[in-house]
mmCIF file of the C-alpha atoms, coordinates in Angstrom:
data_MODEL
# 
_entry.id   MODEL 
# 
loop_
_atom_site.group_PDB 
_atom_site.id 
_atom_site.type_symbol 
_atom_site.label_atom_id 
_atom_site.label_alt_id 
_atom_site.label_comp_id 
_atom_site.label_asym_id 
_atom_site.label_entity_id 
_atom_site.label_seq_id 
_atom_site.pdbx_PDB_ins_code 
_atom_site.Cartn_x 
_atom_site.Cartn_y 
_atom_site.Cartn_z 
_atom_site.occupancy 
_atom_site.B_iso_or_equiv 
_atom_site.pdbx_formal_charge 
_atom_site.auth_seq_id 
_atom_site.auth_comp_id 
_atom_site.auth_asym_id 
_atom_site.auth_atom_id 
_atom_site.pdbx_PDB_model_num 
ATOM 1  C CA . UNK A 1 1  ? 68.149  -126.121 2.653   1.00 0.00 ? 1  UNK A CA 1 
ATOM 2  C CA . UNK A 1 2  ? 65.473  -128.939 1.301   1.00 0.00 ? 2  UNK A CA 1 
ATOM 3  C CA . UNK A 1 3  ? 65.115  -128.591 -2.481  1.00 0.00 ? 3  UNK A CA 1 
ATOM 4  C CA . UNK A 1 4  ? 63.323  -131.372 -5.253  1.00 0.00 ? 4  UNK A CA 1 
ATOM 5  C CA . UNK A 1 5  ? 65.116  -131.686 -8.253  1.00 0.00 ? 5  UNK A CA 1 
ATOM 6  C CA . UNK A 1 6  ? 65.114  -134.599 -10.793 1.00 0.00 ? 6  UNK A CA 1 
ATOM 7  C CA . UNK A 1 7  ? 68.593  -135.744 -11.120 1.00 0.00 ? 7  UNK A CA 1 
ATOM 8  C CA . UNK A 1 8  ? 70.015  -137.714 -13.742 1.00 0.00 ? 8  UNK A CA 1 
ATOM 9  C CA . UNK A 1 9  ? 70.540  -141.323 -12.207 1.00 0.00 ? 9  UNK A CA 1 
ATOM 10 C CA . UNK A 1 10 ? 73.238  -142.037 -14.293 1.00 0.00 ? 10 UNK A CA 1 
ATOM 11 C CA . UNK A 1 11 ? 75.421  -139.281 -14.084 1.00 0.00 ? 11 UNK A CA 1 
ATOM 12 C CA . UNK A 1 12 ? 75.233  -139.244 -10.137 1.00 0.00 ? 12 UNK A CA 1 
ATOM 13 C CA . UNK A 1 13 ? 76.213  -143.029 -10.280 1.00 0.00 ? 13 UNK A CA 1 
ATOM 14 C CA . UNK A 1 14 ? 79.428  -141.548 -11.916 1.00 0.00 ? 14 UNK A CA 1 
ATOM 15 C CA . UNK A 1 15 ? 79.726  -138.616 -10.366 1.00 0.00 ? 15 UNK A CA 1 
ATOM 16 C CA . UNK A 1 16 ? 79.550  -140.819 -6.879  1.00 0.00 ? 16 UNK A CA 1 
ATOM 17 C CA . UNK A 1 17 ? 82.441  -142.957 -8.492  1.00 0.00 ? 17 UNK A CA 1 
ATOM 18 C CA . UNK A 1 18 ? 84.473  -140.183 -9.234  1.00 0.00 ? 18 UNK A CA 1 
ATOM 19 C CA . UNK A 1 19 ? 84.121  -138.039 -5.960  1.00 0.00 ? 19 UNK A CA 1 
ATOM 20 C CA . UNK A 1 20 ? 83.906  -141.722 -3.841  1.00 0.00 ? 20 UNK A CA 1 
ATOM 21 C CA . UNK A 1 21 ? 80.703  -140.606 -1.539  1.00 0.00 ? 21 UNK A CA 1 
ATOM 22 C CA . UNK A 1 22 ? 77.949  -142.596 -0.744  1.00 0.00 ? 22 UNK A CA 1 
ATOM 23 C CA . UNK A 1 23 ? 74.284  -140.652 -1.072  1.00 0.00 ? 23 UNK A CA 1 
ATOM 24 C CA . UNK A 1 24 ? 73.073  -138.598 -2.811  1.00 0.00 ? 24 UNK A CA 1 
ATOM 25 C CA . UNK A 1 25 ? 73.137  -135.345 -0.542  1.00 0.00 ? 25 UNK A CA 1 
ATOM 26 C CA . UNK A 1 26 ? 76.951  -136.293 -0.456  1.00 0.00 ? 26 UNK A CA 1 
ATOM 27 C CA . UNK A 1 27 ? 77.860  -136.449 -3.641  1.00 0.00 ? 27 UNK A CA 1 
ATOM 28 C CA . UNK A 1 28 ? 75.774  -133.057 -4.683  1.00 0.00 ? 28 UNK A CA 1 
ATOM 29 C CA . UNK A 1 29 ? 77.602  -131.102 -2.308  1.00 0.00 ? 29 UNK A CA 1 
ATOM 30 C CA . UNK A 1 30 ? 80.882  -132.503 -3.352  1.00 0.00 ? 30 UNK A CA 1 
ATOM 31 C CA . UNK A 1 31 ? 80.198  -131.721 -7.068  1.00 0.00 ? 31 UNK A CA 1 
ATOM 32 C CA . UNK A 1 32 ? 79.258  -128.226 -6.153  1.00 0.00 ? 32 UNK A CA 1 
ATOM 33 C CA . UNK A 1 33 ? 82.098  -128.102 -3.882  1.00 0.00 ? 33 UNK A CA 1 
ATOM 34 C CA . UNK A 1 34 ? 84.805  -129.825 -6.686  1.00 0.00 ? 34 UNK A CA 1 
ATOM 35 C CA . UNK A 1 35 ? 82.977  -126.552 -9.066  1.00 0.00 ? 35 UNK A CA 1 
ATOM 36 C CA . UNK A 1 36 ? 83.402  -123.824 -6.830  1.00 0.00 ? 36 UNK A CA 1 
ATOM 37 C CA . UNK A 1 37 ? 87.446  -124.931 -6.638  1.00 0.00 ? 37 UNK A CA 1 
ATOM 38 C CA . UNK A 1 38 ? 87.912  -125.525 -10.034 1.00 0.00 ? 38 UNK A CA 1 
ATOM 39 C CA . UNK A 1 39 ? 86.475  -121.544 -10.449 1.00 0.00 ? 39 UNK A CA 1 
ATOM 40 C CA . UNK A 1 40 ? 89.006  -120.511 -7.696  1.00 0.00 ? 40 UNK A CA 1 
ATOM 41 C CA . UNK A 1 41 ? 92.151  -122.542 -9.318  1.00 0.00 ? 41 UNK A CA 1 
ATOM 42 C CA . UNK A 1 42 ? 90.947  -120.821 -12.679 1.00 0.00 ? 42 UNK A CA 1 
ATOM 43 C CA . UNK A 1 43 ? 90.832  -117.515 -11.465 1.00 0.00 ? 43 UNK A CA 1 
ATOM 44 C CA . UNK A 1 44 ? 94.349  -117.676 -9.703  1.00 0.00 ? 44 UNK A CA 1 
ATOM 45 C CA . UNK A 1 45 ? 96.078  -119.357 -13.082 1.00 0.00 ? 45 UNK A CA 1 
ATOM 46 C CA . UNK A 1 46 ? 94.371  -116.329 -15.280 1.00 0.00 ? 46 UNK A CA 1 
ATOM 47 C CA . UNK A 1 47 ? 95.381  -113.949 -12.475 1.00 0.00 ? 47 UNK A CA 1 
ATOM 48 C CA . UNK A 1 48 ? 99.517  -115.272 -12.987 1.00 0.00 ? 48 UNK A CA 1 
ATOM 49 C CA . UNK A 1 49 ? 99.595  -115.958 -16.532 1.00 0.00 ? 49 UNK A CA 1 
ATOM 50 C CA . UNK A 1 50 ? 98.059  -112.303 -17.195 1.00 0.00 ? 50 UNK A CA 1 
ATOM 51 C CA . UNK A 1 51 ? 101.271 -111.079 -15.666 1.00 0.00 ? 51 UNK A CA 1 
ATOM 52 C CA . UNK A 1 52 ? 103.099 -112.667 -18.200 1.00 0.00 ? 52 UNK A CA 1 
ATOM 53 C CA . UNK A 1 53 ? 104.712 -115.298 -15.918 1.00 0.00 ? 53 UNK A CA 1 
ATOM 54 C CA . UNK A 1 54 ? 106.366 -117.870 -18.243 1.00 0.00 ? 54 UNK A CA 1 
ATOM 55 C CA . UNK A 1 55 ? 107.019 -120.203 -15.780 1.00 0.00 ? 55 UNK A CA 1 
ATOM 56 C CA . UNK A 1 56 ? 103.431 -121.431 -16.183 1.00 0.00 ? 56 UNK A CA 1 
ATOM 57 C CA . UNK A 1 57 ? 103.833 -122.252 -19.672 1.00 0.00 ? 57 UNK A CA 1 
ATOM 58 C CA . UNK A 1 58 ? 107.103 -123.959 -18.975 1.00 0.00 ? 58 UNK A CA 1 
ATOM 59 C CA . UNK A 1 59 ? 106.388 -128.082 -18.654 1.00 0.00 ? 59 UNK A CA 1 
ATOM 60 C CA . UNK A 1 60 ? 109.454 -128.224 -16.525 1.00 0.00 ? 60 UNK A CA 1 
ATOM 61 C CA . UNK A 1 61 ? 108.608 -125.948 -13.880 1.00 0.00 ? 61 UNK A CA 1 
ATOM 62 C CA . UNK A 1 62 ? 104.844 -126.494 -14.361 1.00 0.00 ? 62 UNK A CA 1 
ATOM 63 C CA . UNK A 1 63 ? 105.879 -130.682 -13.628 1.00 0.00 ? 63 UNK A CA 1 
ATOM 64 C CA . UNK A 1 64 ? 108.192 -130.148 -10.656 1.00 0.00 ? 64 UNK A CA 1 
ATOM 65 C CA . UNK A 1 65 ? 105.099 -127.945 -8.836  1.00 0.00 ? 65 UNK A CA 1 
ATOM 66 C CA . UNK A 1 66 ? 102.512 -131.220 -9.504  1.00 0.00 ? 66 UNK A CA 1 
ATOM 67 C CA . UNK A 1 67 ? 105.199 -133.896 -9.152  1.00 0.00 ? 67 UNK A CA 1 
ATOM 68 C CA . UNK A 1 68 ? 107.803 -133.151 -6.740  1.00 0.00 ? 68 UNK A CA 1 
ATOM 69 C CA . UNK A 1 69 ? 110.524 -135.653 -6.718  1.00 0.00 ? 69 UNK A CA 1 
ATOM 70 C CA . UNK A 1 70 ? 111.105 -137.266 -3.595  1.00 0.00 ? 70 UNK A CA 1 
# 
């Protein structure tokens, strides 16, 4: 779908650092990508911690699921 929008220059020059694409068109589907998973991830955390799962409070187990030692 073609659509003209005015886009801030500056924050696509970091969003484009941040996501690492190259045009425009790239890095505008990324960001609405990187949105649409960050709503998914914070729907499935509200979904466990409203079932009173202390494990995702808990640094240590919270740690070992992002940083898996080797």
């Amino acid at each position: 779908m073609r659509t003209v929008i005015d886009i801030d220059k500056e924050l696509l020059e970091v969003a484009r650092h941040e996501l690492g694409t190259s045009t425009t068109e790239e890095t505008v589907n990324a960001a609405l990508k990187e949105i649409s998973e960050r709503s998914k991830r914070r729907k499935a955390f509200e979904y466990w911690r409203a079932r009173d799962n202390a494990d995702l409070l808990d640094p240590d187990t919270t740690n070992r699921a992002w940083y898996p030692r080797a």
